[in-house]
N, CA, C and O of each residue as an XYZ file, in Angstrom:
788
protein
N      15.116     21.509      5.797
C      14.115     21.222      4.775
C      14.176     19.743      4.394
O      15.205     19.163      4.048
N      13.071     19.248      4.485
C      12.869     17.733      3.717
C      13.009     17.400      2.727
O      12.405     18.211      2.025
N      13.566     16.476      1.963
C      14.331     16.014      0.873
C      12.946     15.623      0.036
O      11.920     15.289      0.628
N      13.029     15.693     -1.204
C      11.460     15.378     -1.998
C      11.858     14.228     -2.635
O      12.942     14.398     -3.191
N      11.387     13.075     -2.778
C      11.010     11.673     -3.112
C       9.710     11.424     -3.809
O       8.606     11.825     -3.442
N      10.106     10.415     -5.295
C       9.491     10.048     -5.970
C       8.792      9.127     -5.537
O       9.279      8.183     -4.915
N       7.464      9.254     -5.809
C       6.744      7.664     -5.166
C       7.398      6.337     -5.238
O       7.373      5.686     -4.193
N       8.122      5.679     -6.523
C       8.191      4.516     -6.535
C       9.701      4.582     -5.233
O      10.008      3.742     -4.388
N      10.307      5.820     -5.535
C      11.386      5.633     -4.162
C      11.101      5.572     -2.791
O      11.757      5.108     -1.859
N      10.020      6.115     -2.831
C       9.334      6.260     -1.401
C       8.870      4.478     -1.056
O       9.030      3.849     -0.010
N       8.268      4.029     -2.354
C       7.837      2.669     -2.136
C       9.245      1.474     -1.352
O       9.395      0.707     -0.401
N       9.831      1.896     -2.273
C      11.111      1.022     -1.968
C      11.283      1.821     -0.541
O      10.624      1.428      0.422
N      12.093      2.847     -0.421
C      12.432      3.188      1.067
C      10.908      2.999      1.938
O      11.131      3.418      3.074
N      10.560      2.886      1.913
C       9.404      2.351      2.812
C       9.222      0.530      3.005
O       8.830      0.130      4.101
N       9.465     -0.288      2.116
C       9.966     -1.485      2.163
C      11.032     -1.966      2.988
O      10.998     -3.025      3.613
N      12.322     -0.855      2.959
C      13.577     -1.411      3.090
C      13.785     -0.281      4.532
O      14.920     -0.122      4.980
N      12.555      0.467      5.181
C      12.859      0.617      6.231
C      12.157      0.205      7.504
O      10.926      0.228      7.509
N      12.856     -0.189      8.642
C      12.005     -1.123      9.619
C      11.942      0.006     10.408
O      12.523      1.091     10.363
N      10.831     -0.641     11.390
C       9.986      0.411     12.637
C      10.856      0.905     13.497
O      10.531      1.875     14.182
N      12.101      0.331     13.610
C      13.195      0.573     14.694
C      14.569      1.002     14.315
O      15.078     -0.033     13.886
N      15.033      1.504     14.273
C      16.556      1.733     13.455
C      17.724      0.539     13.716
O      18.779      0.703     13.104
N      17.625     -0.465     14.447
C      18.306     -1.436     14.893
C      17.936     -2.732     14.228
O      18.647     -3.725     14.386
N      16.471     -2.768     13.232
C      15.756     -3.521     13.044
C      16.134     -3.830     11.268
O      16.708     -2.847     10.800
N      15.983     -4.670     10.496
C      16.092     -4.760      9.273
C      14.759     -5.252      8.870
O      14.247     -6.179      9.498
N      14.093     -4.641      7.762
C      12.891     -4.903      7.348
C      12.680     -4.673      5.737
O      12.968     -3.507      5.463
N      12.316     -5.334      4.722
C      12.457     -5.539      3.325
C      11.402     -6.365      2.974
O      11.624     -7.281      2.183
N       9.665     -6.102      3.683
C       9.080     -6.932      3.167
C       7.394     -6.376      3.980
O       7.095     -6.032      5.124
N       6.489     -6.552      2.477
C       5.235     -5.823      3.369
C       3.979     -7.086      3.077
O       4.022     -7.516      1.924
N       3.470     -7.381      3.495
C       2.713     -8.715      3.452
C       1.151     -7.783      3.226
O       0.703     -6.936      3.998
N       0.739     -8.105      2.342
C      -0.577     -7.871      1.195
C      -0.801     -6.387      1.311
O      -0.538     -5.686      2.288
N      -1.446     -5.935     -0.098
C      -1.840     -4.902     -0.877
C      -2.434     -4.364     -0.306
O      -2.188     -3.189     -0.576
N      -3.204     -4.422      0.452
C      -4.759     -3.640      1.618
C      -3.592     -2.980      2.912
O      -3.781     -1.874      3.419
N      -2.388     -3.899      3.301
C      -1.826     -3.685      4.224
C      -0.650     -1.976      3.524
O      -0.594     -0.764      3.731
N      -0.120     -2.775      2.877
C       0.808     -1.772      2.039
C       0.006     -0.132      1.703
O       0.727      0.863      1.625
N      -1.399     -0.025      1.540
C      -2.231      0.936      0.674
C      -2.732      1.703      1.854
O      -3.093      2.868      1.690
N      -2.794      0.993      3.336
C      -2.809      1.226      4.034
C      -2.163      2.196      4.367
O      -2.496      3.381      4.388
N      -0.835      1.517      4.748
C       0.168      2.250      5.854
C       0.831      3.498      4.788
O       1.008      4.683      5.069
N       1.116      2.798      3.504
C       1.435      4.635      2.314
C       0.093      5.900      3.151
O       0.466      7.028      3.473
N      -1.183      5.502      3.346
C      -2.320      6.460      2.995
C      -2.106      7.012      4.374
O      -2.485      8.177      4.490
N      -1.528      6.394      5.581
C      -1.274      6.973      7.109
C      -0.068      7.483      6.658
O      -0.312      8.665      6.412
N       1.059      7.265      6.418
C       2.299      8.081      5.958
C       2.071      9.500      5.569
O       2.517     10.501      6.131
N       1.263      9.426      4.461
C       0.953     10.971      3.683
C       0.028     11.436      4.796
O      -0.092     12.659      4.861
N      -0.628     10.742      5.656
C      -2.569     11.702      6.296
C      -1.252     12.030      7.949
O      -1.073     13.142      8.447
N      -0.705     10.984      8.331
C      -0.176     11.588     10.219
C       1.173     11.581      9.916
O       1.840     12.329     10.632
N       1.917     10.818      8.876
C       2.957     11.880      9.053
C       3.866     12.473      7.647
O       4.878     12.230      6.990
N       2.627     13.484      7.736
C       2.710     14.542      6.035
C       4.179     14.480      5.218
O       4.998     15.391      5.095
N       4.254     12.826      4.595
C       5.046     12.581      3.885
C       4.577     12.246      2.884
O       4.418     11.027      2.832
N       4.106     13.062      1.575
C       3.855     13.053      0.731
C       5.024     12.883     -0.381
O       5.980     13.654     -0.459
N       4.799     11.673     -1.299
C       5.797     12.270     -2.549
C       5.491     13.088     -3.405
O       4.299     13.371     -3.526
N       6.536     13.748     -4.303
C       6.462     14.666     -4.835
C       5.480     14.756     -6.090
O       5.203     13.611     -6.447
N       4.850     15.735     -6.893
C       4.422     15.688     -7.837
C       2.714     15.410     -7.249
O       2.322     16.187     -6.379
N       1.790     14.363     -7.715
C       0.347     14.433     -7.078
C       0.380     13.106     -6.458
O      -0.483     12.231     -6.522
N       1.800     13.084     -5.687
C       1.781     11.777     -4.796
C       1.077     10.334     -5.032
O       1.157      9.860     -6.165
N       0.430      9.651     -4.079
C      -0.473      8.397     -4.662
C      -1.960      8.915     -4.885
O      -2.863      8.093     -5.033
N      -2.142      9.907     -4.902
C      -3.898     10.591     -5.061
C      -5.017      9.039     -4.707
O      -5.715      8.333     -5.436
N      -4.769      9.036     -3.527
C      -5.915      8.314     -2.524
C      -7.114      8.882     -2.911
O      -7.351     10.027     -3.296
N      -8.151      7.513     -2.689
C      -9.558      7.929     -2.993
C     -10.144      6.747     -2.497
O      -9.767      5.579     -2.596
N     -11.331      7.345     -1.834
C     -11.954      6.489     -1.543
C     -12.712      4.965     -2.594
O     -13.316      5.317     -3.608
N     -12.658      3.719     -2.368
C     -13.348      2.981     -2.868
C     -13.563      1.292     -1.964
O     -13.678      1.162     -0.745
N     -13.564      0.377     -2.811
C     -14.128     -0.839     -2.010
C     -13.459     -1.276     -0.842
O     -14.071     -1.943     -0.008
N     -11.820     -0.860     -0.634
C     -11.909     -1.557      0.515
C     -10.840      0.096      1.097
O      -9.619      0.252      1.117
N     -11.722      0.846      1.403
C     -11.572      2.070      1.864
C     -10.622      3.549      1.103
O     -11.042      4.146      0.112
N      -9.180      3.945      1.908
C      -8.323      4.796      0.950
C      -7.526      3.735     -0.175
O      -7.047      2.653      0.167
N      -7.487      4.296     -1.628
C      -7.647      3.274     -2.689
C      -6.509      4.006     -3.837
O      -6.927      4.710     -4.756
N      -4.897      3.701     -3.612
C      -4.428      4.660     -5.315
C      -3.606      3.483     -6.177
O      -2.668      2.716     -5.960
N      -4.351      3.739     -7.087
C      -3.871      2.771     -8.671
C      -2.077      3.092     -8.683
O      -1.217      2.308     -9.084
N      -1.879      4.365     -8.164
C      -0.391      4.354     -8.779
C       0.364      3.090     -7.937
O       1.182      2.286     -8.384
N      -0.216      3.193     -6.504
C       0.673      2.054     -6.019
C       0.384      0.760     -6.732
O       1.364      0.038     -6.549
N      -0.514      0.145     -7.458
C      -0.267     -0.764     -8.419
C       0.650     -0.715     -9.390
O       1.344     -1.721     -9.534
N       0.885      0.488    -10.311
C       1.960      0.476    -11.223
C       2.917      0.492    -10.598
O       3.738     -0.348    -10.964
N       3.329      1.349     -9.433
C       4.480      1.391     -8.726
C       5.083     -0.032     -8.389
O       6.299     -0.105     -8.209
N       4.557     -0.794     -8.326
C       4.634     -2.525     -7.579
C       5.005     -2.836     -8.618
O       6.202     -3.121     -8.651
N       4.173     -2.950    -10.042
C       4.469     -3.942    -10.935
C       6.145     -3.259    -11.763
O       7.126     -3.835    -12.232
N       5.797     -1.920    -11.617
C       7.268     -1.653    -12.676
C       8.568     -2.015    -11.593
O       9.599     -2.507    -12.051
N       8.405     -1.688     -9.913
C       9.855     -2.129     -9.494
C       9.971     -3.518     -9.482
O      11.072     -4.051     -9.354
N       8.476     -4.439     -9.657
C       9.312     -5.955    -10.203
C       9.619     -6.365    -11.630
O      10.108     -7.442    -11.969
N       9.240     -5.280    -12.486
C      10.027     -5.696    -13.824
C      10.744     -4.936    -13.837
O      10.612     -4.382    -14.928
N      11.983     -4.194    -12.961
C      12.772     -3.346    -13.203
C      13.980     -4.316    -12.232
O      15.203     -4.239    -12.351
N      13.227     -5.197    -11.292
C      14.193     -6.161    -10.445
C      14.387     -5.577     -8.968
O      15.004     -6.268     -8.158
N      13.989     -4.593     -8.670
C      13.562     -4.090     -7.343
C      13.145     -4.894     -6.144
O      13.656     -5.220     -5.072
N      12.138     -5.057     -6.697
C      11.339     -5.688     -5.873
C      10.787     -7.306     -6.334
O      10.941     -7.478     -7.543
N      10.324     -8.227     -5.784
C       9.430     -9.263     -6.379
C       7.881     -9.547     -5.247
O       7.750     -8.862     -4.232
N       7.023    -10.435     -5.566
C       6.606    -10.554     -5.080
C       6.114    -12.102     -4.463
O       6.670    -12.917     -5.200
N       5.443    -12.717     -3.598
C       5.065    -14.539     -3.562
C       3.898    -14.356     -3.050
O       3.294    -13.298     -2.873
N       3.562    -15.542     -2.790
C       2.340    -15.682     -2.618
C       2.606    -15.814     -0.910
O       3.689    -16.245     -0.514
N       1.442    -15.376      0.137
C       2.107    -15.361      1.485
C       0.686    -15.704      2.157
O       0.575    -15.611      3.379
N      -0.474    -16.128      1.300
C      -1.528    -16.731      1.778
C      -2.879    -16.372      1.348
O      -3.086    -15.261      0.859
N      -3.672    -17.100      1.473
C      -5.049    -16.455      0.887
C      -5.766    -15.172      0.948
O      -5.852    -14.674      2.071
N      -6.265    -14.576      0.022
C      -6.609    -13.503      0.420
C      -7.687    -12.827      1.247
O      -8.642    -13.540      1.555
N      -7.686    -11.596      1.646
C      -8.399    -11.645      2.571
C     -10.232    -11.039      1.772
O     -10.475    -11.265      0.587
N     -10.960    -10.521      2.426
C     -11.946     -9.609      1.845
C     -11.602     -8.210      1.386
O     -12.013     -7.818      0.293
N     -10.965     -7.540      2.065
C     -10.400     -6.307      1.923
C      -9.305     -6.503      0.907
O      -9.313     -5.472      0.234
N      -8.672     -7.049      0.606
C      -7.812     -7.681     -0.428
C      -8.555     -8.332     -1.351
O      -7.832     -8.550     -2.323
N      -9.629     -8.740     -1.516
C     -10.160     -9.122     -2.799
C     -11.359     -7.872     -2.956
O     -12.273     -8.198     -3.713
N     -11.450     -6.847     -2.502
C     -12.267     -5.595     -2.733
C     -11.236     -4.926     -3.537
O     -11.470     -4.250     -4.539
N     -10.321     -5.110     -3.139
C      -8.993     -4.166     -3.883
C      -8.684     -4.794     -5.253
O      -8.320     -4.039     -6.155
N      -8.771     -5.791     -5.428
C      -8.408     -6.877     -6.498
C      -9.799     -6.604     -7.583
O      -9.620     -6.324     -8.769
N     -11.046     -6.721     -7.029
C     -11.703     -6.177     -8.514
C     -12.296     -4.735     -7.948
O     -13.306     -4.442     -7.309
N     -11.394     -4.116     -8.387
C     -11.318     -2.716     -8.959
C     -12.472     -1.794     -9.213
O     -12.951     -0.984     -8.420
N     -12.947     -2.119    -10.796
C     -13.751     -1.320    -11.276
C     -14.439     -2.900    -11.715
O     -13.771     -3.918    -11.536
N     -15.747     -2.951    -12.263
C     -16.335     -3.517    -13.077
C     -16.237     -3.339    -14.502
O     -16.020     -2.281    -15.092
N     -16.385     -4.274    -14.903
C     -15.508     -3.584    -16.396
C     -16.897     -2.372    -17.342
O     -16.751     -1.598    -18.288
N     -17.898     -2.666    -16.669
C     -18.557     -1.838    -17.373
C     -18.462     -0.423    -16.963
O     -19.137      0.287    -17.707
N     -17.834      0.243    -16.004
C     -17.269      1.318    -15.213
C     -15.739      1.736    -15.772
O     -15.211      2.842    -15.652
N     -15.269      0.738    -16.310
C     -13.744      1.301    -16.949
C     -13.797      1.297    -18.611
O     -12.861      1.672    -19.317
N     -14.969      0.842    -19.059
C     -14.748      0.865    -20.480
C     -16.135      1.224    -21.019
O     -16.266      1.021    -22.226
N     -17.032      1.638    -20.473
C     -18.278      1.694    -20.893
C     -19.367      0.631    -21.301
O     -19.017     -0.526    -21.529
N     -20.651      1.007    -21.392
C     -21.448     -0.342    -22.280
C     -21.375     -1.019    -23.272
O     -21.926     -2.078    -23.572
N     -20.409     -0.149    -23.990
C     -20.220     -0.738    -25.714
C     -19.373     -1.597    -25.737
O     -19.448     -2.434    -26.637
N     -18.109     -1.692    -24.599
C     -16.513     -2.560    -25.139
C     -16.849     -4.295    -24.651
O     -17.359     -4.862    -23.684
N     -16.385     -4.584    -25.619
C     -16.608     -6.014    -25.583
C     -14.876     -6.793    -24.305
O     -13.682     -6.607    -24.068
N     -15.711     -7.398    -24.047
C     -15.294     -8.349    -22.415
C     -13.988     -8.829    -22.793
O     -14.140     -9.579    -23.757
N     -12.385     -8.708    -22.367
C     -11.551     -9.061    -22.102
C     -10.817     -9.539    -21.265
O     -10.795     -9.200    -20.082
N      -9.877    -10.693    -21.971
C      -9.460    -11.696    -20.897
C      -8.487    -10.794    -20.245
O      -8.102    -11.490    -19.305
N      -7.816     -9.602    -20.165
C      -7.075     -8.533    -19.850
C      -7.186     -7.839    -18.496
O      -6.399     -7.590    -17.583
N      -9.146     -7.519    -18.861
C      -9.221     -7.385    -17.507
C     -10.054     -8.074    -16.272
O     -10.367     -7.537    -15.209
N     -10.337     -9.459    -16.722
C     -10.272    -10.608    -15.898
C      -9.854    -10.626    -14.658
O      -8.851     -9.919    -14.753
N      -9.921    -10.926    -13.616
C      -8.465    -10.569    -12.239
C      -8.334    -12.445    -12.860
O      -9.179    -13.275    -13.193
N      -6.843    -12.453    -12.767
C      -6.020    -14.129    -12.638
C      -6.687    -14.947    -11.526
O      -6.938    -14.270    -10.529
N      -7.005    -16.134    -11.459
C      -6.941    -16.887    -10.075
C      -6.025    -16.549     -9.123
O      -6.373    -16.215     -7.990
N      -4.575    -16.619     -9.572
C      -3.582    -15.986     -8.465
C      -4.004    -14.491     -8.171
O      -3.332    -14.027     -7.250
N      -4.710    -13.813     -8.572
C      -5.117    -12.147     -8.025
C      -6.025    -12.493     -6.593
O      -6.284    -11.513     -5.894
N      -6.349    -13.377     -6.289
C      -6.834    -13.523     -5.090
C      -5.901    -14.515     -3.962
O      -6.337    -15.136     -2.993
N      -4.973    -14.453     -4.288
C      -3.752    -14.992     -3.279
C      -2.936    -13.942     -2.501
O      -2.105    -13.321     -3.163
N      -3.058    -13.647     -1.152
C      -2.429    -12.616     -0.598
C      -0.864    -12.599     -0.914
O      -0.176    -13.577     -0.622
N      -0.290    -11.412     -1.546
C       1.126    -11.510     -1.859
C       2.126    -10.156     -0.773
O       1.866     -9.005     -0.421
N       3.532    -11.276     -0.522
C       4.147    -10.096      0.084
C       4.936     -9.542     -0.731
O       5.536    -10.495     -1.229
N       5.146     -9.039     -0.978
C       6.130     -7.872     -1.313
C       7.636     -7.705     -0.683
O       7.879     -7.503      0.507
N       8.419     -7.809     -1.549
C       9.781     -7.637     -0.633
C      10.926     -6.964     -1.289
O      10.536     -6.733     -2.433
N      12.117     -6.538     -1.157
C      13.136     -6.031     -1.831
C      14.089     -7.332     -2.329
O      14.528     -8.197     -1.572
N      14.301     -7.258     -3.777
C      15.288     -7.773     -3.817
C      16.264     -7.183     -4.021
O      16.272     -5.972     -4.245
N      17.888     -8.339     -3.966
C      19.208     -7.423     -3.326
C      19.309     -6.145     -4.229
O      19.632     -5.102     -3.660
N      19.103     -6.122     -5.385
C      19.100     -4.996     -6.556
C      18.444     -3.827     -5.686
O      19.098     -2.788     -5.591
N      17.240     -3.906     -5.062
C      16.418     -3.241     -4.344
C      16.568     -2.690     -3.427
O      15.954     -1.666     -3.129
N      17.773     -3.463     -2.479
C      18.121     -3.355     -1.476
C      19.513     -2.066     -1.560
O      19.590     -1.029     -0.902
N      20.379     -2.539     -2.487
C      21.396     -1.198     -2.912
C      20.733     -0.039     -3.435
O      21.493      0.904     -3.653
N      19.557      0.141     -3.688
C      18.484      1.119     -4.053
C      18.535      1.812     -3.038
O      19.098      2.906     -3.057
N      17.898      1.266     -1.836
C      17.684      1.739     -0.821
C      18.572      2.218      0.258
O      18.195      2.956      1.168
N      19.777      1.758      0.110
C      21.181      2.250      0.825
C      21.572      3.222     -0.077
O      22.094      4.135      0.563
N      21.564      3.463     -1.312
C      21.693      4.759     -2.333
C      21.105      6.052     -1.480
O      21.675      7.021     -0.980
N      19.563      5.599     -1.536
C      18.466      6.393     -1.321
C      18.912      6.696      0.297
O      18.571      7.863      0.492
N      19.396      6.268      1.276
C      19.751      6.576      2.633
C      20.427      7.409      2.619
O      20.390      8.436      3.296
N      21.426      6.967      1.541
C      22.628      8.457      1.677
C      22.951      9.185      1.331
O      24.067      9.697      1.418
N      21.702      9.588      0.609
C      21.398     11.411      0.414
C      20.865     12.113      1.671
O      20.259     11.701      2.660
N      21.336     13.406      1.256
C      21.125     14.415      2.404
C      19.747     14.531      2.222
O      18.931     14.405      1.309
N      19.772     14.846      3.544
C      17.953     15.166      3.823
C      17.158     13.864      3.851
O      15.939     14.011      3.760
N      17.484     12.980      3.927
C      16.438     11.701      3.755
C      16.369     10.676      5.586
O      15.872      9.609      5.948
N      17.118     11.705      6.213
C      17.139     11.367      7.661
C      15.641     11.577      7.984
O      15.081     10.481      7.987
N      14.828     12.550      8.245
C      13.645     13.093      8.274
C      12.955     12.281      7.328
O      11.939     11.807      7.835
N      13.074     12.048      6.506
C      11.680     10.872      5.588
C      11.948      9.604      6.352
O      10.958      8.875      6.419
N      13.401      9.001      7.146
C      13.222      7.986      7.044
C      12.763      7.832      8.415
O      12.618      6.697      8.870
N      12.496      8.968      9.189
C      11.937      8.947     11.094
C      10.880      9.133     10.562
O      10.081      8.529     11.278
N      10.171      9.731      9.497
C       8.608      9.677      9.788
C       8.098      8.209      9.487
O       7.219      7.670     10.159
N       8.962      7.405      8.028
C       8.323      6.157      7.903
C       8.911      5.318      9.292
O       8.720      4.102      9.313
N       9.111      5.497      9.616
C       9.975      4.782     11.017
C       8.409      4.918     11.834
O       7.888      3.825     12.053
N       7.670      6.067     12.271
C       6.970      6.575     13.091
C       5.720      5.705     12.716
O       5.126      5.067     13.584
N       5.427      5.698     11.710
C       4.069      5.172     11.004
C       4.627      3.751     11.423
O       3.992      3.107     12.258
N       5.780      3.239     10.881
C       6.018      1.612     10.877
C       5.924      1.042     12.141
O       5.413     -0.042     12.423
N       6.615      2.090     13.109
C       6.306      1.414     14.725
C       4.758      1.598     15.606
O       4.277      1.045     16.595
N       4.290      2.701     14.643
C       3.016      2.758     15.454
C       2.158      2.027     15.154
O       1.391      1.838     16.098
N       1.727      1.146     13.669
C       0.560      0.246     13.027
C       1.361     -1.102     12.134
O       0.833     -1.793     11.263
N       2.911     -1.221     12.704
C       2.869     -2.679     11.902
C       2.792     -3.699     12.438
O       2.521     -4.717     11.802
N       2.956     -3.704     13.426
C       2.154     -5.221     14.273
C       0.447     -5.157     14.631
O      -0.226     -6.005     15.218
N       0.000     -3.779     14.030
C      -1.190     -3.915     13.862
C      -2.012     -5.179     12.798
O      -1.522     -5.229     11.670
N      -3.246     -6.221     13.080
C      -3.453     -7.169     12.639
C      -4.256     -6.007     11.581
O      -4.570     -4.844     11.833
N      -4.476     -6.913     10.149
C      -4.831     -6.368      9.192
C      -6.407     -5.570      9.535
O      -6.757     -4.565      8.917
N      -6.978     -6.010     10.274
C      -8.640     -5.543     11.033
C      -8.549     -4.749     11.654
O      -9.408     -3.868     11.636
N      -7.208     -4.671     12.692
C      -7.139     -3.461     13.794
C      -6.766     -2.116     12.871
O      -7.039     -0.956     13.180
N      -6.049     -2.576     11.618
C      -5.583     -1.560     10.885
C      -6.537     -0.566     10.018
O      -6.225      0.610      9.832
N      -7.743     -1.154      9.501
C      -8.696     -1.313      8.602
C      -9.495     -1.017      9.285
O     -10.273     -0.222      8.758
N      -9.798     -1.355     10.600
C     -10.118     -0.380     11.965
C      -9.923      1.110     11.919
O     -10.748      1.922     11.499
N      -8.975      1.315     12.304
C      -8.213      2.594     12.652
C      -8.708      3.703     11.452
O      -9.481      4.658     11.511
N      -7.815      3.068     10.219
C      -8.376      4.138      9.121
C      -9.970      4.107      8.819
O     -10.254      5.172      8.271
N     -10.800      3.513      8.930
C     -12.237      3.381      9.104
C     -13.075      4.466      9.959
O     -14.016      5.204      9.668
N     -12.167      4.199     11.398
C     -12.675      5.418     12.094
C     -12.264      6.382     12.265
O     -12.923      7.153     12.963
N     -10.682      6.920     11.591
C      -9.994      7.990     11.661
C     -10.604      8.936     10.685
O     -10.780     10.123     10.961
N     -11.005      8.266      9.252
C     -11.062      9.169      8.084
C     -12.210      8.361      7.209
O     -12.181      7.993      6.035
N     -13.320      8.212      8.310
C     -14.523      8.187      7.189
C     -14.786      8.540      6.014
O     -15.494      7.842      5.287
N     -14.164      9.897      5.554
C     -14.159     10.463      4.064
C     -13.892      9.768      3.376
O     -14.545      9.760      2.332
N     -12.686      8.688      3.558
C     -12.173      7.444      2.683
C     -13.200      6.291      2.646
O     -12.617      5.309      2.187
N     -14.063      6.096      2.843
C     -14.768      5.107      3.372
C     -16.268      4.910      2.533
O     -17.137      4.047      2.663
N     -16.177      6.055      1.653
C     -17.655      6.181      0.963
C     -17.977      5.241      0.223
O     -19.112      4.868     -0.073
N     -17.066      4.866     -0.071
C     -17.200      3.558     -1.171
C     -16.736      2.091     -0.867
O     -16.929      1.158     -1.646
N     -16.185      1.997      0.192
C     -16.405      0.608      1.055
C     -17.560     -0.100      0.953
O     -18.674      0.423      0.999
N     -17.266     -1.772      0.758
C     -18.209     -2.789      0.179
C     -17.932     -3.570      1.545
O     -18.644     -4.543      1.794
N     -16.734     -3.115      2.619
C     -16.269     -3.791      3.950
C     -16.707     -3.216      4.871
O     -16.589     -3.845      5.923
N     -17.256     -2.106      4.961
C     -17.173     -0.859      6.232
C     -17.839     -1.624      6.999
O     -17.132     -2.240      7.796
N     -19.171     -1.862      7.075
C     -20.194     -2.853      8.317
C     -18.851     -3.818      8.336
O     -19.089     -4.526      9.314
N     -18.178     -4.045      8.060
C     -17.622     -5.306      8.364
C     -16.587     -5.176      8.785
O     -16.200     -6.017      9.597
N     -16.124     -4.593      8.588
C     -14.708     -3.465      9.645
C     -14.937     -2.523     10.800
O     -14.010     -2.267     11.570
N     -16.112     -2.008     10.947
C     -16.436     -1.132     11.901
C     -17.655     -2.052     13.385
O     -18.036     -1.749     14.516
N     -17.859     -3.370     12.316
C     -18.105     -4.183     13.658
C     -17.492     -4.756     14.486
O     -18.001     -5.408     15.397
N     -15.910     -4.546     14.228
C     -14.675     -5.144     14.736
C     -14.790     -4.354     16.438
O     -14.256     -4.870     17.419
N     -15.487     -3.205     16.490
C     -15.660     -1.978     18.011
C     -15.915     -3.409     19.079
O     -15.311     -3.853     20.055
N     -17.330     -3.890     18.185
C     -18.045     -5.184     19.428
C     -17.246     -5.947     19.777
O     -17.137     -6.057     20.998
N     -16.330     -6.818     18.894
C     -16.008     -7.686     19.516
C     -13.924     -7.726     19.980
O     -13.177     -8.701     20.053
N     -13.620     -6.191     20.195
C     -12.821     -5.667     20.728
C     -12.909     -5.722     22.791
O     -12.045     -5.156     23.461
């Protein structure tokens, strides 16, 4: 039987595990990429965390869950994790970045806050990485029983789509699971990637 894992642990052991077992890996380079490869984890290899997992949904830049935002921000104010800046962002990364419109999260009546603004830095592609705090997290989290099997399926996902380029990836889930896709503001623009393949 498979060991059950909390999302933000899953986040971290998914950070701090590489595609190869020989390999060391502690670092996921932008939000579209990361939201990604969680939403193939749970869909090909049915590793869901426990409780109502990241509840994926379709929106602007395809499968879309807010928890992995809180999940990010509390393991870097908890010292887990941090994040830098690792380059400009992309389209699919700035679809993800404004969210909702604010007249969609607060109605017609609420008056305009600098709160929910996105920062200038919200459009800077950021990686994500473990820090050492993060890193004894994740050797904790190894050596419980049962976590052999969570850590071959993220292994499976990591070797099959992480040298995938962010398009081939955005690709894939595009044409795997259209259902996610209803609310894409990228889709013509990801699914024209077929032509010039």
């Amino acid at each position: 039987m498979m060991a059950h894992i909390t999302r933000r642990n899953l986040v971290l052991l998914f950070l701090g595990t590489a595609a190869k077992a020989t390999d060391v890996s502690d670092s996921i380079n932008g939000i579209t990429r990361f939201q990604k490869l969680l939403f193939l984890l749970e869909r090909e290899a049915d590793l869901k965390p426990e409780g109502d997992g990241f509840q994926f949904e379709p929106w602007k830049a395809g499968p879309y869950s807010a928890g992995l935002y809180d999940d990010l921000e509390l393991l870097d104010n908890l010292g887990y994790i941090q994040s830098e800046v690792s380059g400009e962002i992309t389209d699919a990364e700035a679809s993800e970045v404004d969210l909702l419109d604010f007249e969609e999260l607060m109605g017609n009546e609420a008056e305009i806050s600098d709160e929910l603004t996105p920062s200038p830095d919200a459009y800077e592609e950021r990686r994500f990485r473990l820090t050492e705090r993060g890193r004894q997290k994740v050797l904790e989290l190894l050596s419980r029983e049962g976590f052999d099997e969570l850590v071959g399926r993220i292994r499976r996902i990591k070797s099959k789509y992480s040298h995938y380029s962010l398009g081939d990836l955005l690709y894939h889930v595009y044409t795997k699971y259209p259902d996610m896709t209803t609310e894409s503001e990228i889709k013509d623009k990801v699914l024209s990637r077929r032509h010039l393949m």
